[in-house]
C-alpha positions, 0 to 999 in steps of 0.5 A: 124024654129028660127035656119033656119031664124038665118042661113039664116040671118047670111048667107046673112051678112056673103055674103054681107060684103063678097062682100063689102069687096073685092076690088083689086088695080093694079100697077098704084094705081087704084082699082077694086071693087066688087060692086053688083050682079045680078043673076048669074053674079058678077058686079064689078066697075072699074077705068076710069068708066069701070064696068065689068060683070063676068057671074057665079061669083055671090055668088060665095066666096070660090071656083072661080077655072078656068077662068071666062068668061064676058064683060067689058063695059062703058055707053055711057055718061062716054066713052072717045071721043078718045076711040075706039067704037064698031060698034054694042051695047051690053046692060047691067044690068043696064045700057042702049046700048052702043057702049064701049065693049068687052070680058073680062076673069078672073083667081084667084090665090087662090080659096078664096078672099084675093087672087091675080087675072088677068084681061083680057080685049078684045075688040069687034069683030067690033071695029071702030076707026084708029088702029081698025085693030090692036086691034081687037083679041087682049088682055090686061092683068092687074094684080090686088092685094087684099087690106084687113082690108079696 
């Protein structure tokens, strides 16, 4: 029983200081950061107040082969006002409706962190807004670095 509880208490720090640790930054110096999970789904914090949402991720540190699927969103409070919205809502964990949303897709290059990784952001299929036309379908892709030994 004590090499139960040992293993399973060495397992829970050994998972969140995994997830503590792993923060990526892009090419313009802004970082990604793997901040929460909750079920199933791996919540990171992004720049510009954006958190994203990446559904099967969550406990997941030594095998993220294939592309991981999710949404990006910002709370309602922190959007932009020049930011395009979406004419529906979409809800969160966490957080309440809001109209500042889309699919997002993410590869890792390695199975294991540290490794490189690429970010897709969509935007949602009811975009409001002057160049709504031109965005909707459309991807953005960033491309994000480990940062070790923080």
């Amino acid at each position: 029983m004590k090499c139960s509880l040992a293993a399973a208490a060495l397992a829970a720090v050994t998972a969140s200081s995994a997830l503590a640790d792993e923060v990526w930054t892009d090419p313009f110096g802004d970082r990604l950061i793997y901040s929460s999970e909750t079920g199933t789904i791996a919540v990171f914090q992004a720049p510009h107040g954006e958190w994203i949402y990446v559904e099967a991720l969550a406990g997941n540190y030594s095998d993220r082969t294939g592309t991981f699927t999710g949404y990006w969103m910002i709370p309602e409070g922190d959007a932009d006002e020049e930011m395009f919205s979406c004419a529906s809502q979409r809800s969160f964990p966490g957080s309440g409706p809001t109209h500042y949303w889309g699919p997002i897709e993410i590869d890792f290059d390695q199975p294991g962190f540290p490794t490189a990784l690429t970010l897709r952001r969509g935007f949602c299929d009811d975009l409001t807004g002057e160049y709504a036309g031109e965005l909707t379908g459309t991807w953005n892709d960033t491309r994000y670095h480990p940062i070790v030994g923080q």
